[in-house]
N, C-alpha and C positions, 0 to 999 in steps of 0.2 A: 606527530599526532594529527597532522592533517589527512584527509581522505586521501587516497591511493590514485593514482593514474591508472585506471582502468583497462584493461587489454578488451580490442571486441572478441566473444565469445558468440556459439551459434545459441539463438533462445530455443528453449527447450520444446520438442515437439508432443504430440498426444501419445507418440508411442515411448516417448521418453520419463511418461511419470510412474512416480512411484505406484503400489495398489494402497488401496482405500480401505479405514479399517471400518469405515462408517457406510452408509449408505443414504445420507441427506443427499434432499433434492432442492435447487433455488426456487424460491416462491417468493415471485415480484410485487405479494399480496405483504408482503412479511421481511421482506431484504431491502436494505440501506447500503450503497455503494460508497467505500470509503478509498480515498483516491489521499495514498498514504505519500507524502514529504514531495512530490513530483516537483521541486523549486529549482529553478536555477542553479542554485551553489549546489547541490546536492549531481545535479544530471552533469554540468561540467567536469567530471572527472572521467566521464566516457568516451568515448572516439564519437562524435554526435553524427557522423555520417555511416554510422556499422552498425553490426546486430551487438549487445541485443538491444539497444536505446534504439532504431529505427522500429524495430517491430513493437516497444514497449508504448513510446508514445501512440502507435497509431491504434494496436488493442485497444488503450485505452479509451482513446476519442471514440472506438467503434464500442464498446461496450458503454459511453457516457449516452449515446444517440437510444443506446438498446433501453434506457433506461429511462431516459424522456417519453419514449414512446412504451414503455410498461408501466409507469407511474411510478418508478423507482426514485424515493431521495437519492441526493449524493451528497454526499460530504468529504473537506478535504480537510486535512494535519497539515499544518504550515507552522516550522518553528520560527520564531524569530528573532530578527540580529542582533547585533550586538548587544548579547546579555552578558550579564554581570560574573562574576567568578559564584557567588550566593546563586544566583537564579541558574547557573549552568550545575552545580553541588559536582556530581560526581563523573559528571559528563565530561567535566573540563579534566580531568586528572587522563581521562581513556582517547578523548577526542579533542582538549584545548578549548578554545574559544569558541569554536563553532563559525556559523555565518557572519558574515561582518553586517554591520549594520548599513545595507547596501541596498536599495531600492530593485536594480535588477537580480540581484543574488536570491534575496528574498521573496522574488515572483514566483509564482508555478507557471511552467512553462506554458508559452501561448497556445500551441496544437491543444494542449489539455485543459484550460482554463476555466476558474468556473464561472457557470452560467445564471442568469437570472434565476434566484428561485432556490439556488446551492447554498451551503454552508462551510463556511472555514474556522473551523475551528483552532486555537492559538494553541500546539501543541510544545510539554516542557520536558517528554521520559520519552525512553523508546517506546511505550503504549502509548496508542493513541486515547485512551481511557483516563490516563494517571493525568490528575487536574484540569481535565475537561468535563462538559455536562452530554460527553455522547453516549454514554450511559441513559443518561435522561430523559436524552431527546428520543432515542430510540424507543423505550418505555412509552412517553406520553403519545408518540407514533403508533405505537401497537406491533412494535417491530423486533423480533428477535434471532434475524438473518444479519450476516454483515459478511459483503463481499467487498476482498480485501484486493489489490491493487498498488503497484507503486513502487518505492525503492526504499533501503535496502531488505534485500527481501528476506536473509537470517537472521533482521538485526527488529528494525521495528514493525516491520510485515509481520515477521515471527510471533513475537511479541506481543503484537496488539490480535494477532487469532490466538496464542496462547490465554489471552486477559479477557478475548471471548467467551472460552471455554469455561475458566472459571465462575463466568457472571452468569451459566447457561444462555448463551447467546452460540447458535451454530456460527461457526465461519467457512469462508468460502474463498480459499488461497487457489487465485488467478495463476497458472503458473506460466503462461506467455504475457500475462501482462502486469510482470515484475521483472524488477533486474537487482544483480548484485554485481559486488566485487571482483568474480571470478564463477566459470562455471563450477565450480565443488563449491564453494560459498553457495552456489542458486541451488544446485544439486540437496545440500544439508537441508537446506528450509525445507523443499520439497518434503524428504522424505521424513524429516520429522514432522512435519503438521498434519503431512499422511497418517501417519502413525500415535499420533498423542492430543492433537487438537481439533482438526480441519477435515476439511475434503479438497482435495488438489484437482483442479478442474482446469480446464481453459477456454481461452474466447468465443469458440463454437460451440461449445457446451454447455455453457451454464445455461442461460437462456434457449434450450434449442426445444423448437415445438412450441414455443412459447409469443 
């Protein structure tokens, strides 16, 4: 039940996404950048010198700058260590324990770290929504965009654009600046948020013109 040893894969290029059943467009007036589980424990299971964690981290620090400089919140999901078998409920039976209760395990990675002025939200479900106030924060923002970011990308990336969609919140599934388990694991997410939640976009595009 521990995470996988991850094989490097190549990260997905522009001509590699799926089509769009949608045609939302990001507006930096309106979009909250959420920078999903990027922790230590989490990224350790990659090759850290290969695609696609070389190009994940850096998308993202280059989309964190896009966003300081647009007036974009950000906000990150960071689970935390050593929970309880109760506070893990059904997580532990699919995934175990989880992160240990470990100071570096538990960091998000430095390249991506957050910045004065960010939020870290203590996340418990694969949604970054499920008993957190980013629902809220978003609302009393005036914000009903959320571009998503981060890892795993068919598992709580998925998840937290599919938990978008039902809150009517657009989402905006990064798709160079995530990573999974395997290229068909990244592939899957892709084409279902294509297809049922999101808009699959990536790092030169969201913000382009902008």
């Amino acid at each position: 039940m521990a995470l996988p040893a991850i094989a490097p894969y190549p990260m997905p290029t522009a001509a590699d996404l799926p089509t769009n059943k949608v045609a939302w467009t990001a507006d930096p007036g309106r979009a909250v950048l959420l920078v999903h589980d990027l922790q230590n424990y989490f990224l350790s299971a990659f090759d850290q010198g290969a695609s696609p964690v070389t190009e994940l981290l850096a998308n993202v620090a280059r989309l964190k700058k896009d966003c300081a400089r647009l007036g974009v919140p950000v906000v990150y999901s960071a689970q935390p260590g050593g929970q309880s078998p109760a506070e893990r409920g059904l997580q532990q039976d699919f995934w175990g324990p989880g992160l240990p209760d470990d100071e570096h395990a538990k960091a998000i990675a430095a390249a991506v770290a957050p910045g004065a002025g960010d939020t870290v939200l203590t996340k418990w479900k694969y949604s970054a929504f499920v008993r957190t106030d980013l629902a809220e924060r978003m609302a009393a923002q005036g914000r009903d965009q959320l571009i998503i970011v981060g890892v795993y990308a068919h598992i709580g990336v998925l998840m937290s654009a599919c938990d978008a969609w039902m809150r009517d919140i657009k989402s905006f599934l990064v798709a160079d600046a995530v990573a999974d388990f395997s290229a068909a694991d990244h592939e899957l997410a892709l084409r279902y948020a294509a297809a049922k939640c999101a808009v699959v976009t990536t790092t030169d595009t969201i913000f382009e013109g902008k």
